[in-house]
KEGUFI-521124 format. One line per field, with one value per residue (C-alpha): y, x, z; residue in one letter; residue number from 1. Coordinates in steps of 0.25 Angstrom, whole numbers, plus 5000, padded with zeros to 4 digits. Each point is the difference from the previous one (the first is absolute). Layout:
BEGIN
c2: [Y  ...] $
c1: [X  ...] $
c3: [Z  ...] $
resn: [a  ...] $
resi: [NUM  ...] $
end
This chain:
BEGIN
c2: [5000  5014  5006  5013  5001  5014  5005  4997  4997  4989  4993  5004  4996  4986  4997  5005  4990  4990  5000  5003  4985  4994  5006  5012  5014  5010  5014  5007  5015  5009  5014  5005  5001  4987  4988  4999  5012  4999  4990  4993  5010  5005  4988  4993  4990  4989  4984  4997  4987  4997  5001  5012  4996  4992  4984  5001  5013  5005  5007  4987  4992  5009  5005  4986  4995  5014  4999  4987  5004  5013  4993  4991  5012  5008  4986  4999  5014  5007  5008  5006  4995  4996  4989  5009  4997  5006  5003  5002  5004  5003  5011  4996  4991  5003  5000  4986  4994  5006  4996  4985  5003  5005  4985  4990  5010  4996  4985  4999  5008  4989  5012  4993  5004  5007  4998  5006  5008  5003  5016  4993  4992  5013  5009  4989  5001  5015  5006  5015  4993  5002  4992  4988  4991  4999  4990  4998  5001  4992  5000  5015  5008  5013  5002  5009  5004  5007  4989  4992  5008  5001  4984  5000  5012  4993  4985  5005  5008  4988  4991  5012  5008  5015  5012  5014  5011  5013  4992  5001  4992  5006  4993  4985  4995  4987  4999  4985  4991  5009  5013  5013  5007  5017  5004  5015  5008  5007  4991  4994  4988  4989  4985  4987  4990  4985  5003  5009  5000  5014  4999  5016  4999  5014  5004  4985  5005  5010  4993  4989  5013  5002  4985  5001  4986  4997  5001  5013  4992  4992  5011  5001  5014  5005  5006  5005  4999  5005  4993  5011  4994  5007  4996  5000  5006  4991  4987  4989  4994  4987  4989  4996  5006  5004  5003  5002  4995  5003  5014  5002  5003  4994  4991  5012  5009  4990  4999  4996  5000  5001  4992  5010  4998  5012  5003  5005  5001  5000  4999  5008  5000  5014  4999  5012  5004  5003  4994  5006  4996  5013  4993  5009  5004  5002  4986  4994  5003  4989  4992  5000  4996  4989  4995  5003  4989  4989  5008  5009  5003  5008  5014  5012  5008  4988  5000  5004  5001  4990  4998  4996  4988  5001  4986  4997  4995  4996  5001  5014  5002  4991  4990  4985  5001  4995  4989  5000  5002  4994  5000  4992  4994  4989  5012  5008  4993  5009  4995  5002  5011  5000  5010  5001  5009  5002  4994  5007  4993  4987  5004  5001  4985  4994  5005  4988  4991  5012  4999  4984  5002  5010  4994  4988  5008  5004] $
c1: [5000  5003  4999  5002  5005  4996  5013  5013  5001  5006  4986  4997  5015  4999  4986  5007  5012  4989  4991  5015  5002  4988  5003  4992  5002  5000  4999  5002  4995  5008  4995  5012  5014  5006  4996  4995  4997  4989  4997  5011  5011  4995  4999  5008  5009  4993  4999  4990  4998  4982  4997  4992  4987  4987  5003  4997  4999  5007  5008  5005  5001  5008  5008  5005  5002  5005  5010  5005  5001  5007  5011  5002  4997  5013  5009  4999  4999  5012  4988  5008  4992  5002  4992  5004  4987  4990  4996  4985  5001  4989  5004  4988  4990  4989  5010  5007  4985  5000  5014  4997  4987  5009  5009  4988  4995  5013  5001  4984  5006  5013  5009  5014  5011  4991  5004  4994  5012  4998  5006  5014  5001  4996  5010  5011  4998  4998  5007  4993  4986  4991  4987  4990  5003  5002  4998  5011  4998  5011  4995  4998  5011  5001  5004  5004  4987  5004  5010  4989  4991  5013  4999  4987  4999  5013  4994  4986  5008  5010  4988  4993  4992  5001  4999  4994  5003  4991  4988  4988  4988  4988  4990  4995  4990  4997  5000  4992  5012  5010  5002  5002  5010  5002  5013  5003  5013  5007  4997  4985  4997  4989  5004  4992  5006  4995  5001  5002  5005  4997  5014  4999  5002  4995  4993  4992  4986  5000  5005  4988  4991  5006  4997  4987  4991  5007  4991  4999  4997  5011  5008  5006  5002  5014  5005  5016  5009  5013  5011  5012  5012  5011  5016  5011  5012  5003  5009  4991  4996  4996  5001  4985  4988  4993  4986  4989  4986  4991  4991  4986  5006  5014  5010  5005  5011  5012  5016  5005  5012  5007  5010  5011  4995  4992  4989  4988  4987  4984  4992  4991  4983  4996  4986  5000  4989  5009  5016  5010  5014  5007  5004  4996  5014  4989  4996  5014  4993  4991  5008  5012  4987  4997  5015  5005  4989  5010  5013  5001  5014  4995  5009  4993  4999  5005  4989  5000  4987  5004  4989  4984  4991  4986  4990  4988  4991  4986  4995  5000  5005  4996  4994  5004  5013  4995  5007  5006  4989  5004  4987  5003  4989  4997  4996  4991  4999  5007  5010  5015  4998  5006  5001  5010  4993  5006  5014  5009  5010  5004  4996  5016  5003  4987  5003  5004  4990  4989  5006  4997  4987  4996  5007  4992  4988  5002] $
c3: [5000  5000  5013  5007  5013  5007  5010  5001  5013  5008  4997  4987  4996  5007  4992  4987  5000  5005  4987  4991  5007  4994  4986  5000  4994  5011  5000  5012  5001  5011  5001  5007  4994  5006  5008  5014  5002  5010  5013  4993  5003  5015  5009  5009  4990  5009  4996  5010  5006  5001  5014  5000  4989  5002  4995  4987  4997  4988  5006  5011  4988  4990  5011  5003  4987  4994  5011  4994  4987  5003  5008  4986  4993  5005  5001  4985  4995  5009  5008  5013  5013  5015  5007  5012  5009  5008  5014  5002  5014  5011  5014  5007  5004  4988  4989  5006  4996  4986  4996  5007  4989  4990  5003  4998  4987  4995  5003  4994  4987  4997  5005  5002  5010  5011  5015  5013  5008  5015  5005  5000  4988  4992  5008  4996  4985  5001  5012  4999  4999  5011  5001  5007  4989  4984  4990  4989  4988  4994  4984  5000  4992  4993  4983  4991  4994  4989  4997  4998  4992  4990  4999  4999  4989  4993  4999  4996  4990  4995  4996  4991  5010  5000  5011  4994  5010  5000  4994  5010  4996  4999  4997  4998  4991  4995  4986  4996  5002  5009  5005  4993  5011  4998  5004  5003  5000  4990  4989  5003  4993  5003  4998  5000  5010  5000  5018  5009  5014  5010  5009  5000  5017  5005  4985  5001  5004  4990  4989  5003  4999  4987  4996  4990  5003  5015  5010  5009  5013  5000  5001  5014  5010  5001  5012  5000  5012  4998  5007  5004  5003  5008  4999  5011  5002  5010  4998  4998  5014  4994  4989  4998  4996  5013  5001  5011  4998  4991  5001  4991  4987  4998  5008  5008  5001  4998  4998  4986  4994  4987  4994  5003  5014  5003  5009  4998  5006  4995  4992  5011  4998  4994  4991  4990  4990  4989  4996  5007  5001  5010  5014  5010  5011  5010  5000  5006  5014  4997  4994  5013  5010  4993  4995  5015  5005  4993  5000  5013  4996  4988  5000  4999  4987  4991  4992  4987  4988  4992  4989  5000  4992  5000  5001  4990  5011  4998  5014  5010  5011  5012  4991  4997  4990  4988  4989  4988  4989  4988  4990  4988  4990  5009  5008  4992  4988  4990  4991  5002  5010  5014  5011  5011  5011  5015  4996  5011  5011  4997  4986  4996  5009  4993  4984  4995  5005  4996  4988  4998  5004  4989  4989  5004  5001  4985] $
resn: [x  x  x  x  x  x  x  x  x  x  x  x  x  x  x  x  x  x  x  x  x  x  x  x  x  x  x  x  x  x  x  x  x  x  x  x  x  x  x  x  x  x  x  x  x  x  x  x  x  x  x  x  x  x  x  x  x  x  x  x  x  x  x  x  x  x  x  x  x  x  x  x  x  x  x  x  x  x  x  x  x  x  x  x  x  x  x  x  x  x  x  x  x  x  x  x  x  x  x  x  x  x  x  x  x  x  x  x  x  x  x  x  x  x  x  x  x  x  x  x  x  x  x  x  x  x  x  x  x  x  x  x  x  x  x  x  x  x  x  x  x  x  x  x  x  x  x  x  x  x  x  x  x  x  x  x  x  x  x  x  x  x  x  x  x  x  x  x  x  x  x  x  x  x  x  x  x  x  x  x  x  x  x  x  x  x  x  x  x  x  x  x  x  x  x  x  x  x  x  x  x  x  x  x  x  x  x  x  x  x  x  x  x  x  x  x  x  x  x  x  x  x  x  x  x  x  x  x  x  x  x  x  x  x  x  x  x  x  x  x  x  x  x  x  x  x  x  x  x  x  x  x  x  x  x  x  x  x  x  x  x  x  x  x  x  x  x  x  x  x  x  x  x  x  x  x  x  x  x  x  x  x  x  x  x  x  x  x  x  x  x  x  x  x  x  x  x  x  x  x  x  x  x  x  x  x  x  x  x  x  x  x  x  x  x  x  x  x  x  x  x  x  x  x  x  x  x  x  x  x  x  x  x  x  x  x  x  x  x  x  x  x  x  x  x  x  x  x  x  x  x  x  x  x  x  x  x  x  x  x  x  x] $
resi: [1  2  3  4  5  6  7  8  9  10  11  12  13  14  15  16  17  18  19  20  21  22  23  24  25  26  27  28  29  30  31  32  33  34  35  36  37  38  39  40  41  42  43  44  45  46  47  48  49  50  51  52  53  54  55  56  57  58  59  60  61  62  63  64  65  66  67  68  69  70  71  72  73  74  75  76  77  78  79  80  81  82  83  84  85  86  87  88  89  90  91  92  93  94  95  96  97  98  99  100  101  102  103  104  105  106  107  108  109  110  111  112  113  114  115  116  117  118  119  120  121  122  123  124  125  126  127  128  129  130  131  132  133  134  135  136  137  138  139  140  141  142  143  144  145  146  147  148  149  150  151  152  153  154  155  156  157  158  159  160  161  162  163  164  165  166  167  168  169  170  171  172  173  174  175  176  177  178  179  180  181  182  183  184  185  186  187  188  189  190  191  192  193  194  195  196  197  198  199  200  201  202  203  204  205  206  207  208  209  210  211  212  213  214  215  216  217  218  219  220  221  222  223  224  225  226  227  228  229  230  231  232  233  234  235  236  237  238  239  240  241  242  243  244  245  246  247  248  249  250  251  252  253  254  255  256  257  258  259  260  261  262  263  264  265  266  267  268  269  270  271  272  273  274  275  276  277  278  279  280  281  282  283  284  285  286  287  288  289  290  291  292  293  294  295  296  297  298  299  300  301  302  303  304  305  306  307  308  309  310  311  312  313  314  315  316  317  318  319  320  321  322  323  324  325  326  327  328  329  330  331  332  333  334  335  336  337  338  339  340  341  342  343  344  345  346  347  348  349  350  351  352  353  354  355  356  357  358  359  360  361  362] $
end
């Protein structure tokens, strides 16, 4: 077939090379000047491990196999990683239950290489930790995303497919046997395409507006959180990922690190009306209350604004998180159409198993 894949993100990528595999043409339309230039290119760098998603979920099951596949991913294709771990750590007495929650969440989801740590066992991986406990998180590691999007790009790209930057889609229409597909920017054209895959990541409710035939209703909300994150000027105090319990909207305000080895702190929980990518210097206060509940030894004034992402939710605040919504034809019936909606954190640890699962859809 001839399909277009709308973004070039880490998702988008991922499904591209997916469909190049199976033989098909692929056409992906970025309407930026270069790849990943969303989500993709302001999260945490993070291969998660599964714990954290309803069994069965897509994003417990993506997550898990994803993570699988990214570790082989990276081994064949010279993608820098580090399966350098992760402390999921309580300080009091309620968090202790929701990380023993978090424990069985991640034995029910197949998660490997998690272990419960009493207050001294934590302290003895990471001497500057304090806390009531922590599960480890052996399976958990950080990559060079960008570095991953370049394979992606270059394998899609060696078996035929093509990346158009500045070439926003328009509009959608199906056209008897395929799509017609309008594509904007300085030189507007409009193509036929056998399918057509919506990875477009913050732009995917609208482009499904923009989609003639698809059915309004199955449209979700969007809701933005931005996530700011903060960097350290202090040395780094520790040598795996650290962080706290969850809080209603994201995993909390946590440590990651780089591959140079570099500490920095977030993404944090701010819901926004419109996008907006300027970290706030006011919002370090917040940020050392919280980091100083796991790290008492945090210096003062070693925060520094570092950068900000922002999260396609499909739920509001104080509600359930919603899953993964990946509407294919199986879905609503139509063709070689499939919409990605809500494909934020562990969208980058989950996109080649996501990717599997809509080539397979088509």
């Amino acid at each position: 077939m001839d399909v277009l894949v709308v973004g070039a993100g880490v998702v988008g990528l991922a499904i591209a090379q997916a469909l190049t595999q199976r033989g098909h043409s692929v056409f992906v339309a970025e309407a930026t000047g270069s790849i990943g230039n969303g989500i993709s290119s302001r999260n945490s760098e993070v291969i998660h491990g599964g714990m954290y998603y309803p069994s069965g979920s897509l994003r417990a099951i993506h997550c898990t196999a994803g993570r699988r596949m990214l570790y082989a991913f990276c081994e064949a294709y010279g993608v820098p990683y580090a399966k350098c771990g992760k402390l999921i750590v309580a300080t009091n007495d309620i968090e202790l239950s929701k990380i023993e929650n978090i424990y069985k969440q991640g034995l029910a989801n197949d998660v490997e290489g998690l272990s419960i740590l009493d207050a001294p066992e934590a302290k003895a991986l990471e001497p500057a930790l304090a806390c009531s406990g922590a599960i480890l998180s052996e399976e958990t590691g950080i990559i060079d995303s960008h570095a991953f999007m370049l394979a992606l790009q270059g394998k899609l790209e060696a078996e035929g497919g093509v990346v158009a930057f500045y070439a926003p889609v328009e509009r959608i229409a199906p056209d008897g046997t395929g799509w017609q597909v309008t594509i904007g920017g300085t030189d507007p054209t409009t193509l036929p395409f056998d399918a057509v895959v919506n990875a477009a990541g913050l732009g995917a409710n609208a482009l499904a507006r923009a989609t003639e035939g698809y059915p309004l209703e199955r449209i979700p909300n969007l809701f933005l959180v931005k996530g700011n994150y903060f960097g350290c000027l202090h040395k780094p105090a520790f040598s795996h990922l650290i962080y706290p319990a969850p809080v209603d909207g994201g995993l909390g305000t946590h440590v990651t690190l780089d591959l140079a080895g570099r500490m920095r702190f977030g993404p944090d929980v701010e819901w926004i009306d419109e996008e907006d990518y300027v970290v706030d210097p006011k919002r370090a206060e917040s940020f050392e209350v919280s980091i100083r509940r796991y790290w008492p030894d945090l210096p003062d004034e070693a925060l520094i604004p570092d950068y900000a992402g922002i999260r396609p939710k499909l739920t509001g605040p104080g509600e359930p998180v919603a899953d993964f919504q990946i509407d294919g034809p199986s879905n609503h019936g139509l063709t070689g159409l499939v919409h990605l909606f809500g494909i934020e954190s562990p969208g980058l640890t989950a996109s080649l198993s996501i990717a599997e699962h809509v080539a397979a859809n088509l």
